[in-house]
C-alpha positions as CSV (number, residue, x, y, z in Angstrom):
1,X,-3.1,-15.5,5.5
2,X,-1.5,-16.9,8.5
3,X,-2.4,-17.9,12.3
4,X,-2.1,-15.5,14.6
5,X,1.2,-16.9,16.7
6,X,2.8,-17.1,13.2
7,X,2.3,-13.3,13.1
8,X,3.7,-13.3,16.7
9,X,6.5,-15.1,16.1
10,X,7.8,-13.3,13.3
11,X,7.5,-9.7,15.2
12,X,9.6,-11.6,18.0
13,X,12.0,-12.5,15.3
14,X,12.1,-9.0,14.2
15,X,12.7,-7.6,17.9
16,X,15.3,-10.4,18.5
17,X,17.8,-9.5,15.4
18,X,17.5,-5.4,16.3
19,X,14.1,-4.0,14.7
20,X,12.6,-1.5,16.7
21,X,9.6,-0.1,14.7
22,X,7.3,-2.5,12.7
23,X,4.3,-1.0,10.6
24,X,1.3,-2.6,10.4
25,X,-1.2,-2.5,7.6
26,X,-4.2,-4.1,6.2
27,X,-5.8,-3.5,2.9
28,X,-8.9,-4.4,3.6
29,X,-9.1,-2.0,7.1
30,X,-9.8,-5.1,9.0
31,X,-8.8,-3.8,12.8
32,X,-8.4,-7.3,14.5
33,X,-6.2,-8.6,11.6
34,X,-3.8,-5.2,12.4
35,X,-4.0,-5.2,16.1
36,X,-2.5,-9.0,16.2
37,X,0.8,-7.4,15.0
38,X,0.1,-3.9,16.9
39,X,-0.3,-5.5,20.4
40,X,2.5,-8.3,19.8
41,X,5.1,-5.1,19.2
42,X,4.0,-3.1,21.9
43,X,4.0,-5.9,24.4
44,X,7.8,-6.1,23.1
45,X,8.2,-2.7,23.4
46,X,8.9,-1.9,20.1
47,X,7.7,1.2,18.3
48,X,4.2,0.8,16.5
49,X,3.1,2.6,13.7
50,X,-0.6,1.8,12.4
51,X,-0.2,2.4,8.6
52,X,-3.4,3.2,6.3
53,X,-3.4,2.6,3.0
54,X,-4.7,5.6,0.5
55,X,-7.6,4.4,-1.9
56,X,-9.4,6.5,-4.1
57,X,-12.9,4.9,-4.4
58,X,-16.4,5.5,-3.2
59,X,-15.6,3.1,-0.2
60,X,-12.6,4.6,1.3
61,X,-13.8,7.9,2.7
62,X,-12.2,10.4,5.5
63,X,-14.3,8.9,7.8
64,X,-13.4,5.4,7.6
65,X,-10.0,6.4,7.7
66,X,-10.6,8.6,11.2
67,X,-12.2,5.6,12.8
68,X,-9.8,3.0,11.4
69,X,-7.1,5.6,13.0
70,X,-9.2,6.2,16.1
71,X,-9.2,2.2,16.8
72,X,-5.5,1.7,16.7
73,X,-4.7,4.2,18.7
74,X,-7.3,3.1,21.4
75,X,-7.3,-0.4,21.3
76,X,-4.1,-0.7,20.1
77,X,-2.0,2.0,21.7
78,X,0.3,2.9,18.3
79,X,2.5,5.1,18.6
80,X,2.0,6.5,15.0
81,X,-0.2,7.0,12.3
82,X,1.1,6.9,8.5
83,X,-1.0,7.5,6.0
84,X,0.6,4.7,3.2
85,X,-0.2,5.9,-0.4
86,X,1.3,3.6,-2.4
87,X,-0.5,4.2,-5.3
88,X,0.3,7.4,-5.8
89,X,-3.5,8.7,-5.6
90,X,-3.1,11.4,-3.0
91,X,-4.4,15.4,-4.2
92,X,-3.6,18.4,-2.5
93,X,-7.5,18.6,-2.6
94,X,-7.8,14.9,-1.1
95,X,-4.9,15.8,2.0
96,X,-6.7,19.0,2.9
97,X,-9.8,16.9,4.1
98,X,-8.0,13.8,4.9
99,X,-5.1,14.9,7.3
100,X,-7.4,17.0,9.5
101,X,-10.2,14.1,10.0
102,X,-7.2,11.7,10.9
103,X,-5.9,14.1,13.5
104,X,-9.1,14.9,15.7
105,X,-9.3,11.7,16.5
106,X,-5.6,11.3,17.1
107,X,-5.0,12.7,20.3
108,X,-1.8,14.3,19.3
109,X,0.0,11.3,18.2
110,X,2.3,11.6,15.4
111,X,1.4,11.5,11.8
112,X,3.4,10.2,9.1
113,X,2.9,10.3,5.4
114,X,4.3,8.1,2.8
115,X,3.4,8.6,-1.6
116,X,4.9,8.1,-4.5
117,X,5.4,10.2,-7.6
118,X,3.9,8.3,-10.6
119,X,1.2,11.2,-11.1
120,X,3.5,13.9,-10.4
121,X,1.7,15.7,-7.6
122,X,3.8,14.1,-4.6
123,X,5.6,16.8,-3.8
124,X,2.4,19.6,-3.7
125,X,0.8,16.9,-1.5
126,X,3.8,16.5,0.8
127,X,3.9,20.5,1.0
128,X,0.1,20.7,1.9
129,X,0.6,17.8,4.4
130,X,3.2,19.7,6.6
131,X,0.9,23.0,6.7
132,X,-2.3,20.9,7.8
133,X,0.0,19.3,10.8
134,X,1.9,16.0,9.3
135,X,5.3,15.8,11.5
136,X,7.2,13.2,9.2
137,X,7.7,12.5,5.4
138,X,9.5,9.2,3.9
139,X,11.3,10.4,0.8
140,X,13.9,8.9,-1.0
141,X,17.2,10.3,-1.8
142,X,18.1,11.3,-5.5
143,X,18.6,10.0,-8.1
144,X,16.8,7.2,-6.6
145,X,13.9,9.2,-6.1
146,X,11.4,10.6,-8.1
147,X,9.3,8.4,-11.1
148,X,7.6,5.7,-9.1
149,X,9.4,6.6,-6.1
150,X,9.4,8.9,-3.6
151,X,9.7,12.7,-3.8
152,X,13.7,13.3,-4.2
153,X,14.8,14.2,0.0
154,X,16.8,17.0,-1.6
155,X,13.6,18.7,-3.3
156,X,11.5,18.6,-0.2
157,X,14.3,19.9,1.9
158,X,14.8,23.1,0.1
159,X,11.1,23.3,-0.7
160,X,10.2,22.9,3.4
161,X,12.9,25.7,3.5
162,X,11.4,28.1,1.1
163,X,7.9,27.8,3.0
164,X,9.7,28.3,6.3
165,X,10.2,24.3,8.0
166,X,12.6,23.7,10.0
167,X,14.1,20.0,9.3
168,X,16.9,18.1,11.2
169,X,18.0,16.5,8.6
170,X,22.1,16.1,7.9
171,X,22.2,17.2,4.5
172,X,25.8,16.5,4.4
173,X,25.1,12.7,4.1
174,X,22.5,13.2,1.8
175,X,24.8,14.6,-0.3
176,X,27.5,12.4,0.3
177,X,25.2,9.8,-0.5
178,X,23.3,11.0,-4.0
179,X,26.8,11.6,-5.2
180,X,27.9,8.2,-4.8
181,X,24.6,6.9,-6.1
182,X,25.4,9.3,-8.9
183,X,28.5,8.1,-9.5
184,X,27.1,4.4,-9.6
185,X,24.3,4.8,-11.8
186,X,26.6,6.2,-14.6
187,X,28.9,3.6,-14.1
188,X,26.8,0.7,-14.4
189,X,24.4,2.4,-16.9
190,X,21.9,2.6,-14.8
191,X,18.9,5.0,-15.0
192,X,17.8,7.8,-13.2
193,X,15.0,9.3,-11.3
194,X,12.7,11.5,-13.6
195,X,9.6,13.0,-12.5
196,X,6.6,11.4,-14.1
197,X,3.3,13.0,-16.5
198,X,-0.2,13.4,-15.2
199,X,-1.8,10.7,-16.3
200,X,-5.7,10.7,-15.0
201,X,-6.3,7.0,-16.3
202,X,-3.7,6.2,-13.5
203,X,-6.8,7.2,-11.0
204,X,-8.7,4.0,-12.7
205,X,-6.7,1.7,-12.6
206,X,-4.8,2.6,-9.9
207,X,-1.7,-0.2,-10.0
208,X,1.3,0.6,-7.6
209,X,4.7,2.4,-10.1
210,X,6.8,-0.6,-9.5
211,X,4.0,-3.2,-10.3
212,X,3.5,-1.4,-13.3
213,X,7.3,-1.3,-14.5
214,X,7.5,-5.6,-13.6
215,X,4.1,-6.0,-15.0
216,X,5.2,-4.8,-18.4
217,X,8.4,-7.0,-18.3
218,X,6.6,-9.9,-17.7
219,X,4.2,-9.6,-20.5
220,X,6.7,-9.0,-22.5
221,X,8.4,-12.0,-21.9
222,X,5.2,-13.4,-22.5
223,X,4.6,-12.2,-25.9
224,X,1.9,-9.8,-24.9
225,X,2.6,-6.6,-23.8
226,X,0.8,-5.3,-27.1
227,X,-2.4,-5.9,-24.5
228,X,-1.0,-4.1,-21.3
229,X,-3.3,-1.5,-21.8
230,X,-6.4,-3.2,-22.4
231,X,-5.1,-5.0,-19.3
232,X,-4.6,-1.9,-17.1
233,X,-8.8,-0.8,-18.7
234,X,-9.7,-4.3,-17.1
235,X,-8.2,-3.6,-13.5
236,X,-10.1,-0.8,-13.9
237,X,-13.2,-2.3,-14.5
238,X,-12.5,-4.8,-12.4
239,X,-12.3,-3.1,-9.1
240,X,-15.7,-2.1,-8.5
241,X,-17.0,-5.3,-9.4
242,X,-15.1,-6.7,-6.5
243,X,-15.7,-4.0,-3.8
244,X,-13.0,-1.3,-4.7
245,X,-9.9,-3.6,-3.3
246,X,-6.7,-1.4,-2.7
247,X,-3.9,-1.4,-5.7
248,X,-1.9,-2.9,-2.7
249,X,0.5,-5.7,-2.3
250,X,-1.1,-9.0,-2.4
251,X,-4.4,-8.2,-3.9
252,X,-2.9,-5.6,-6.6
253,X,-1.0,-8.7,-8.0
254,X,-4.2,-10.7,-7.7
255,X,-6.4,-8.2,-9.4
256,X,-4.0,-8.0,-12.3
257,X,-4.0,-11.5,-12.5
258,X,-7.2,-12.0,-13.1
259,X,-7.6,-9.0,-15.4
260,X,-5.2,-10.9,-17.7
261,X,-7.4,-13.7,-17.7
262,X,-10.5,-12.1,-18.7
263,X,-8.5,-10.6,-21.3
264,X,-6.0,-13.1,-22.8
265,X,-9.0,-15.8,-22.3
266,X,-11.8,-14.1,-24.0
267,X,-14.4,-14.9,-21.1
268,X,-15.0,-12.6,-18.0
269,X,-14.4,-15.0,-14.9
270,X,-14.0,-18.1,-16.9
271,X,-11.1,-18.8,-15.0
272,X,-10.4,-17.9,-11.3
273,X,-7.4,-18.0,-9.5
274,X,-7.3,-19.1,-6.1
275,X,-6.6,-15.7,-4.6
276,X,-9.7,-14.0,-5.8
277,X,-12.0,-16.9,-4.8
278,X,-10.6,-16.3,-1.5
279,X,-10.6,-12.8,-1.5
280,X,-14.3,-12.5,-2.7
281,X,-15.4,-14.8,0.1
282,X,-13.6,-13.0,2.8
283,X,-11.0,-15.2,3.5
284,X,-8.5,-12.8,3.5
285,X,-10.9,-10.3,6.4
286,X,-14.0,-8.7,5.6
287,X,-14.4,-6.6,2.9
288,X,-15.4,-3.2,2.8
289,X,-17.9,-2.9,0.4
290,X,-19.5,-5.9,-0.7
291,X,-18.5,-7.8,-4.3
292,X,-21.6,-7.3,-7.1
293,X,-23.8,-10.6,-7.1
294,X,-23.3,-12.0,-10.5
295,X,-19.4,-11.8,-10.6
296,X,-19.6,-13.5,-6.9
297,X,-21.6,-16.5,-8.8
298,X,-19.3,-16.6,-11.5
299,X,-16.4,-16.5,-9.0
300,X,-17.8,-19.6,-7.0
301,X,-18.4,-21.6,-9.6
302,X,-15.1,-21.4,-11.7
303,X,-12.9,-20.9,-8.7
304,X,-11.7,-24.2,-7.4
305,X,-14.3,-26.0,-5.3
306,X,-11.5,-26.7,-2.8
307,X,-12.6,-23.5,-1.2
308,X,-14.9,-23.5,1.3
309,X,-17.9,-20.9,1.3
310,X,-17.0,-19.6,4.6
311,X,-13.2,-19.3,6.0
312,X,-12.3,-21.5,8.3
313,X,-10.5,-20.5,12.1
314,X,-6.6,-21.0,11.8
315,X,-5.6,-23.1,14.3
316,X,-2.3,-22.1,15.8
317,X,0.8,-23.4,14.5
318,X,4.3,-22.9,15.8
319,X,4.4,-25.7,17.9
320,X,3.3,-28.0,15.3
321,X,6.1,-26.7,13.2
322,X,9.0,-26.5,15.9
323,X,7.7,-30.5,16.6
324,X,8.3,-30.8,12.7
């Protein structure tokens, strides 16, 4: 949470040092916290691409996507739409409604799609997604791929192939490339990409593949990880109690957080970080749905009183700091 000329700046300082395609995404959908970055870029001329971030919750239906989709393209004048599933919570079932509603209102503007592979079903969904109309996939290239990555570039290749899509993809230096990342893994012992289970309980709990893999490390260094999954049933309860938030980064680190707390501390709330106090009050944008009463109390009372009720304006700030 920054002021707006901060934002500005640092999509100048992008544009300066050779970046010509930011993303821009908000977890919560708010529009005017995305089109500050949005505008900035295309002012620059750079190449803007309004990303949406997949949740599966009562909340975050097709339409709220269309019309988050709808205003970026006409207040904001992107130049793409990406359809960001982090979390790995995309079905074929989900795309075939999902894809469609984002491209009435799109206006032929291109529409990208970005998943992961900790349920398995990335690959199906990226399949179904170039049928219904999406023009461009982010995979990763084996045997980085796969697990909580992408779909392996290599598998979607020959499987776009085999359903007749044409790609222009060099597969030369794909291949040039996996080999040598072949090559390095068994050198240094590193691991490779394996496709993952189904796991349904991912659906509740819904934290992002690489989260999950550092969470775990770090409760083991804590002397805990016997409790990871009783901490992974308390995101999951969690979540609704505070308006469905997105498994996204910052507040899937701030959800877990406070899921450890109510676990490892024996009391539901008793201790609030920062972060959720803020969250909960809006601090962070307006929230989608709204966070259940009693939790709110408990929130406001336990969280630090430092926090005011309702968020402040941000002043601007880079000239302060470039008089610093």
């Amino acid at each position: 949470m920054v002021p707006d000329d901060i934002v500005e700046m640092w999509i100048e300082r992008l544009n300066a040092n050779g970046f010509r395609a930011v993303g821009t995404l908000d977890a919560l959908f708010d529009i005017e916290n995305m089109l500050v970055s949005v505008r900035h870029a295309k002012k620059l001329g750079m190449y803007s691409v309004g990303a949406l971030v997949f949740c599966d919750s009562p909340v975050h239906t097709d339409e709220v996507y269309a019309r988050t989709a709808r205003q970026l393209i006409e207040r904001g004048g992107v130049d793409a739409i990406m359809i960001k599933d982090s979390g790995a919570l995309l079905t074929p079932d989900r795309i075939r409604t999902l894809v469609p509603a984002l491209r009435a209102v799109m206006g032929g503007k291109t529409l990208e799609l970005h998943s992961h592979c900790n349920t398995g079903l990335a690959p199906l969904v990226y399949l179904e997604a170039v049928r219904l109309g999406v023009q461009r996939l982010h995979t990763a290239i084996a045997p980085l791929a796969s697990g909580p990555a992408q779909p392996a570039t290599q598998l979607i290749l020959r499987n776009l192939e085999l359903c007749g899509f044409a790609t222009r993809v060099d597969r030369g230096r794909v291949t040039y490339i996996s080999e040598y990342l072949t090559n390095l893994a068994a050198r240094e012992g590193f691991p490779l990409g394996v496709p993952m289970e189904y796991d349904a309980f991912h659906y509740q709990h819904q934290m992002p593949g690489g989260m999950l893999a550092n969470w775990r490390y770090q409760l083991r260094q804590s002397g805990i990880e016997d409790r990871f999954d009783e901490i992974l049933q308390e995101i999951a309860r969690i979540r609704p109690e505070l308006g469905w938030p997105i498994m996204v980064t910052p507040f899937s680190q701030i959800i877990a957080v406070q899921a450890m707390l109510n676990v490892i501390g024996g009391e539901r709330y008793r201790s609030v970080p920062d972060e959720v106090k803020m969250y909960a009050l809006g601090h962070f944008g307006k929230l989608l749905a709204p966070v259940d009463s009693d939790i709110l109390d408990r929130i406001v009372e336990n969280g630090s009183q430092k926090i005011p009720l309702q968020p402040p304006s941000l002043a601007p700030a880079v000239a302060e700091l470039r008089k610093a």
